[in-house]
C-alpha positions as CSV (number, residue, x, y, z in Angstrom):
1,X,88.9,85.5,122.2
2,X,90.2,88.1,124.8
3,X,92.8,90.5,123.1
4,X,96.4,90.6,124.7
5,X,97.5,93.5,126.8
6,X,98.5,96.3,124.2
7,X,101.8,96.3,125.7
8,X,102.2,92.4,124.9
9,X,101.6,93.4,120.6
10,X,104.0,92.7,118.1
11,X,105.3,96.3,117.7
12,X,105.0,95.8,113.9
13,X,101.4,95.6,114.5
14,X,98.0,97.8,114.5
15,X,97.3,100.7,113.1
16,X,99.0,103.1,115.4
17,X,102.7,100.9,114.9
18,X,105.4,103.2,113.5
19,X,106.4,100.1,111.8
20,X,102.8,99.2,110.4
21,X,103.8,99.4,106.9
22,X,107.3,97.0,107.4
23,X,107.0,94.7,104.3
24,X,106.9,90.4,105.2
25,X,109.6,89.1,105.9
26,X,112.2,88.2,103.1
27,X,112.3,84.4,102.2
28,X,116.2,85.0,101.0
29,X,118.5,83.5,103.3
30,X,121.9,85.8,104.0
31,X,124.8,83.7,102.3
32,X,127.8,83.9,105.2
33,X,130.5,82.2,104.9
34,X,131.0,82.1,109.1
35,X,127.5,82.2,110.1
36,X,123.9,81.6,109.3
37,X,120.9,83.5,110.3
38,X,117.5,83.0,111.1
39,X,114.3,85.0,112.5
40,X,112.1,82.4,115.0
41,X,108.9,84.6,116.2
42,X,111.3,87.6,118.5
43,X,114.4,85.7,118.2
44,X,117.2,86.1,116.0
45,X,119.6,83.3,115.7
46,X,123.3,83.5,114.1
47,X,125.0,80.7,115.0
48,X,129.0,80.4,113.8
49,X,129.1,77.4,110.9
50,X,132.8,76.5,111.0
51,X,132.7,73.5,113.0
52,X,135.8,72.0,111.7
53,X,137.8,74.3,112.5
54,X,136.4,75.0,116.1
55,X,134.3,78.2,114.7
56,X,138.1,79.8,114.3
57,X,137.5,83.5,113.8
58,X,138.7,84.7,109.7
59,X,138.4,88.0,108.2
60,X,135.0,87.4,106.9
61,X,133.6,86.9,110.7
62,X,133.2,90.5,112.3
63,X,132.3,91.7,109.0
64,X,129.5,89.0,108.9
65,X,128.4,89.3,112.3
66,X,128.3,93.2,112.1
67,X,126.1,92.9,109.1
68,X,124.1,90.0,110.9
69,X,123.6,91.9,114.0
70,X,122.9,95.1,112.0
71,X,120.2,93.0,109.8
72,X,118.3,91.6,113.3
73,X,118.7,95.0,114.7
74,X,116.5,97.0,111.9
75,X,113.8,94.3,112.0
76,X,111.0,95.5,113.9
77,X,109.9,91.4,114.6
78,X,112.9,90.8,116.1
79,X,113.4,91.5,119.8
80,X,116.3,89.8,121.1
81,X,119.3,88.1,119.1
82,X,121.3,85.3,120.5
83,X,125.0,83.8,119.0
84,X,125.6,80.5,119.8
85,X,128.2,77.9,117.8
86,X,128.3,74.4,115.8
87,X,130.4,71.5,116.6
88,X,132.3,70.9,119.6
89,X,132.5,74.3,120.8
90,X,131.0,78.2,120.7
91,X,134.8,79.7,119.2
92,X,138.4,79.2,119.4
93,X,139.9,81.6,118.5
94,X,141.5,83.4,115.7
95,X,142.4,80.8,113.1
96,X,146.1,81.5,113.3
97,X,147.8,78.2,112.3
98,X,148.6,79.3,108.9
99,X,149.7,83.1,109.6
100,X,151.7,81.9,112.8
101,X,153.2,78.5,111.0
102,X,154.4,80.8,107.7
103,X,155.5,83.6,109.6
104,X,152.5,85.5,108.7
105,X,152.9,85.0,105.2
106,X,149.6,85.7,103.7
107,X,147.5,87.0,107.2
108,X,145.0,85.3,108.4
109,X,143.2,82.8,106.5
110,X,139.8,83.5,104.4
111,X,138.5,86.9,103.4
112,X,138.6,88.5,99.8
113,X,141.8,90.5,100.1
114,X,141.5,94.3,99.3
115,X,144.8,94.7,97.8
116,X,147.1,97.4,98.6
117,X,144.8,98.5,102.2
118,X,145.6,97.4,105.9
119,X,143.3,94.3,104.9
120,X,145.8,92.8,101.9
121,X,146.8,89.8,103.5
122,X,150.2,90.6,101.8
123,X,150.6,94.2,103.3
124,X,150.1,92.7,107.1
125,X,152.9,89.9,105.6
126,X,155.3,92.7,104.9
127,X,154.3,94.0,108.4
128,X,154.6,91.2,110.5
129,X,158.2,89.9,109.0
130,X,160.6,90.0,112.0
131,X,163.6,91.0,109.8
132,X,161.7,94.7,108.4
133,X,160.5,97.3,110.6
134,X,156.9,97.0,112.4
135,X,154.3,99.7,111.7
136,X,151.9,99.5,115.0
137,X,149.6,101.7,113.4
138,X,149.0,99.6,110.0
139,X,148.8,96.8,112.6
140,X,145.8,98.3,114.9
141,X,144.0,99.5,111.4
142,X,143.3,95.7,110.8
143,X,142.9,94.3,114.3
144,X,140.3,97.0,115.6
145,X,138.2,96.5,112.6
146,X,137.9,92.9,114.0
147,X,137.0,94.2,117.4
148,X,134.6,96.9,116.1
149,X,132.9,94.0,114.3
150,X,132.5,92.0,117.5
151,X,131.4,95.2,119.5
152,X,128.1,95.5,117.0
153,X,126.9,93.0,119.5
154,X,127.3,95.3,122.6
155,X,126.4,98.8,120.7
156,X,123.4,97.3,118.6
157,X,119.7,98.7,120.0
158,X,118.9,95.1,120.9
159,X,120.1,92.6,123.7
160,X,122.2,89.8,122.8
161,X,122.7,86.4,124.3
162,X,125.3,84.2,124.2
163,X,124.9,80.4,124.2
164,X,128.6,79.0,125.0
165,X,129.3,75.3,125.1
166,X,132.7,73.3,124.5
167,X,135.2,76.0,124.6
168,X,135.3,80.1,124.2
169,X,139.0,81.0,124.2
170,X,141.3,83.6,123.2
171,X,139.5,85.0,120.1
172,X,136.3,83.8,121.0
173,X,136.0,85.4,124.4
174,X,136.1,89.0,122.6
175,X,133.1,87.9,120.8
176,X,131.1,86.6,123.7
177,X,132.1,89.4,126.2
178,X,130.5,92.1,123.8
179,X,127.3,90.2,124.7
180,X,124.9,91.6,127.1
181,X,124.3,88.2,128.7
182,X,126.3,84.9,128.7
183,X,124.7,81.5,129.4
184,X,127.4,78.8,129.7
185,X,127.7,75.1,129.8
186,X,128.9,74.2,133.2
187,X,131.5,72.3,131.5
188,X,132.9,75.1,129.0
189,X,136.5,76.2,129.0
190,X,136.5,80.2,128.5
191,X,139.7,82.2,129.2
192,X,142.4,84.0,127.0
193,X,145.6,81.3,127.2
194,X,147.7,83.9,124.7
195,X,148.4,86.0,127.4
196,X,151.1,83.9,128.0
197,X,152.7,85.3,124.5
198,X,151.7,86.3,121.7
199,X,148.6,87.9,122.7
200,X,146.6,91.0,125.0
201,X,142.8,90.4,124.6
202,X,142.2,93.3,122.4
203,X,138.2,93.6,123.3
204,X,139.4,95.3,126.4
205,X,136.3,94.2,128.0
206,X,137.5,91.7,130.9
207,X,138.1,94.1,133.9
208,X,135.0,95.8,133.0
209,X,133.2,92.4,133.1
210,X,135.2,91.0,136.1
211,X,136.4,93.9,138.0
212,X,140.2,94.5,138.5
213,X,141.2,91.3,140.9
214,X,140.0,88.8,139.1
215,X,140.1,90.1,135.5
216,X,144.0,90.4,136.2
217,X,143.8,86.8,138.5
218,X,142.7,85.4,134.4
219,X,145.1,87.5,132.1
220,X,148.7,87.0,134.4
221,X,148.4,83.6,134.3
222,X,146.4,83.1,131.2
223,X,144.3,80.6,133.3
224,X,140.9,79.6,132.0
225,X,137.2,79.0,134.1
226,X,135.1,76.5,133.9
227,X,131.6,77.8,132.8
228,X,130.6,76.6,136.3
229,X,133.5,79.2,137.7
230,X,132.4,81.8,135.2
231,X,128.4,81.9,136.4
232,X,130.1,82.2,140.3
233,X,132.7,85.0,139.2
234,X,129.6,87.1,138.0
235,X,130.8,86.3,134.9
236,X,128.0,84.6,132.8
237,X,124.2,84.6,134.6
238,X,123.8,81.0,134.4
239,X,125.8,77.5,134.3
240,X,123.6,74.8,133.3
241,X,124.6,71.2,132.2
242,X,125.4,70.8,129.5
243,X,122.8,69.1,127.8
244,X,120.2,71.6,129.4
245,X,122.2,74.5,127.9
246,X,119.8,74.9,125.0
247,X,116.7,74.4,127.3
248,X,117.9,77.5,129.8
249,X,119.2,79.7,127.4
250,X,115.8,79.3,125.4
251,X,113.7,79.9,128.7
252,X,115.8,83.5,129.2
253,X,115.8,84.3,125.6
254,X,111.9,84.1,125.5
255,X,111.4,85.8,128.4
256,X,113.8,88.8,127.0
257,X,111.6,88.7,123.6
258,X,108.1,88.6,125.6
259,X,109.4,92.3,126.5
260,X,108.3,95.3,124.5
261,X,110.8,96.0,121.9
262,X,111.2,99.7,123.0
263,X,111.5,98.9,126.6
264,X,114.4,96.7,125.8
265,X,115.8,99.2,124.0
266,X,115.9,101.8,126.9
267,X,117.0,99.4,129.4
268,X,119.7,98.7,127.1
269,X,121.1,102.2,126.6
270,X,120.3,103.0,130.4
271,X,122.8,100.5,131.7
272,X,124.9,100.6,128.5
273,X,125.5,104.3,129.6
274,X,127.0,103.2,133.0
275,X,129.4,100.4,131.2
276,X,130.1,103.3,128.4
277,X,130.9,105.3,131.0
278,X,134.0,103.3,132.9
279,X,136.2,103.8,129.7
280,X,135.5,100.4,127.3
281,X,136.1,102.4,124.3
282,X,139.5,103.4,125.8
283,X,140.4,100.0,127.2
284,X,139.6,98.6,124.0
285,X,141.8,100.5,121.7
286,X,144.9,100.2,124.4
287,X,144.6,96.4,124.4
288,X,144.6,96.7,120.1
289,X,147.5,98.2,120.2
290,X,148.9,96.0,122.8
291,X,147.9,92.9,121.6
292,X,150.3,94.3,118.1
293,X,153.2,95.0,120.3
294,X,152.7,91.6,122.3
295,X,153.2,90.0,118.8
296,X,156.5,92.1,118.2
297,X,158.5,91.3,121.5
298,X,161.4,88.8,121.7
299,X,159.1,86.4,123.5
300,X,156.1,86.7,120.1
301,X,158.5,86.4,117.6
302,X,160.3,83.3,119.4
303,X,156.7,81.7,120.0
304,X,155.8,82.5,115.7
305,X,159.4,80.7,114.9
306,X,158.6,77.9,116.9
307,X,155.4,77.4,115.2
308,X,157.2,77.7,112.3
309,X,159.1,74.7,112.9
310,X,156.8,72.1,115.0
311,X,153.0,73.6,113.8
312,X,151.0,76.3,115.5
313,X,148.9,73.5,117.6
314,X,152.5,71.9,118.9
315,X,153.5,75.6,120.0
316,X,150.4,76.0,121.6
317,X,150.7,72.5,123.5
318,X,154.2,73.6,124.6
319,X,152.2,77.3,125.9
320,X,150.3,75.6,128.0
321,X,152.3,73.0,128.9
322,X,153.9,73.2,132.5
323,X,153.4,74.4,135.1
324,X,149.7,75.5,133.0
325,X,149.3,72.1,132.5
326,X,145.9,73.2,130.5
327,X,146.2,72.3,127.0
328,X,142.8,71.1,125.6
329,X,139.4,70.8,127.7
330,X,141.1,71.3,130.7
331,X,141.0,74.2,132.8
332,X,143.5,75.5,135.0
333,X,143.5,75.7,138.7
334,X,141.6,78.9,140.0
335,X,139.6,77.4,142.2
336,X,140.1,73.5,141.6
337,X,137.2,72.8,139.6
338,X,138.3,71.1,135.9
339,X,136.6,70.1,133.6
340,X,136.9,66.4,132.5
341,X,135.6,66.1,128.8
342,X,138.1,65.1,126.3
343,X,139.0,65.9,122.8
């Protein structure tokens, strides 16, 4: 049997491998409460495993997925890692209802609470009450931990994929835009709706994924794309059905992992340098510190009473109701092409 090129090894194998003497890999399974993980050959999957609650982002998430992406990143048999979602869609969000409906009594939902720190639900409570005086600073503490979680994707040695289908919104879309590639069901909904109140993207990443026109065409309306819009805006590489979305997505993610590992590595940090270099680290804590003072306005703290009163998901209908006219699956008009799923 002819041996394969030596640039087609494993790079944990032969003699001459800096990782020759890598133990097997470990049967124990990381036990996430937002995600699970799995090595297949090159691949490393996480896929978000909150499907009844639309994959809603908690505490526990970038803390998970940093560790998850960290754990892929050190494993020499792992070439490419790809985050994909359960259920109906690939993430909606943060999972707000509770923190919006109780006036952010308690912070978001989930997490172990490290009393008396920016992540004691009960300190962001005191923070967040619209009667006491607003601290930005103990505000971006927590929120750019979440974003530096998320941004393990972008800054880990390793290219990642996303697999989107259903909806990626708000929340969601900083995740998937710290990706180095998006696939997309044609059918998706991804956009940030809270820019309408309540909310600045604080991943920071959308004008350096879009360019100006067309990041700011998204975030002053708070209109969302189809995935079909997205692949034609430059903004994922492909579109596909959905019901070929695992198919495609497989086909690029293999071809990614047939690469050596250290040749993904330096095409990685080559163009990473150029991206790095138009200011994302800057863009990124601005919109932080933004997306705390967009919570802090008149217009926030009218938009947390209402929900209050009615429910976070009825204050969210009446966001997006006219003249968005977008609640749900469908998307808004950018360039006339909604999507028609329902639920």
């Amino acid at each position: 049997m002819t041996e394969p090129a030596g640039w087609r090894r494993p790079a944990h194998e032969g003699p001459d491998s800096p990782y020759r003497d890598a133990p097997p890999p470990s049967e124990e399974v990381p036990a996430y409460r937002t995600l699970t993980y799995e090595v297949d050959g090159r691949v490393a999957r996480l896929t978000f495993n909150r499907p009844e609650q639309g994959n809603s982002i908690t505490p526990d998430t970038p803390v998970e997925l940093a560790d998850a992406v960290e754990r892929a990143d050190l494993d020499p048999r792992v070439h490419v890692i790809v985050l994909s979602g359960r259920g109906k869609g690939f993430c909606g969000g943060y999972d707000l209802a509770a923190s919006a409906e109780g006036l952010m009594d308690g912070g978001l939902v989930g997490g172990a609470p490290q009393v008396g720190t920016v992540l004691d639900p009960t300190v962001q409570a005191h923070n967040h009450d619209p009667a006491g005086t607003w601290d930005p600073m103990v505000d971006y503490a927590m929120m750019s931990r979440f974003t530096r979680g998320f941004a393990s994707l972008l800054h880990a040695n390793k290219p990642t994929v996303a697999s989107i289908h259903g909806f990626c919104v708000a929340g969601g879309t900083d995740i998937a835009l710290h990706c180095d590639q998006i696939v997309v069901a044609a059918d998706a909904k991804i956009g940030y709706p809270p820019t309408r109140v309540w909310g600045i993207p604080s991943a920071g990443l959308w004008a350096h994924r879009l360019g100006d026109q067309r990041a700011k065409r998204l975030l002053l309306t708070g209109d969302t794309l189809t995935g079909r819009e997205a692949a034609e805006w430059g903004l994922a590489v492909e579109a596909p059905e959905p019901e070929q979305l695992a198919e495609r997505t497989e086909a690029l993610v293999q071809r990614i992992a047939a690469m050596p590992l250290n040749q993904l590595v330096m095409v990685k940090l080559a163009l990473n340098s150029a991206l790095l270099a138009q200011g994302v680290q800057n863009s990124q804590m601005i919109s932080t510190v933004l997306d705390g003072v967009a919570r802090h306005t008149r217009e926030g703290y009218a938009f947390q009473q209402r929900a209050a009163e009615v429910g976070f998901r009825q204050a969210v209908r009446e966001r997006d109701a006219a003249p968005y006219d977008d609640h749900g699956p469908r998307t808004s008009n950018v360039t006339n092409q909604h999507t028609s799923s329902e639920g």
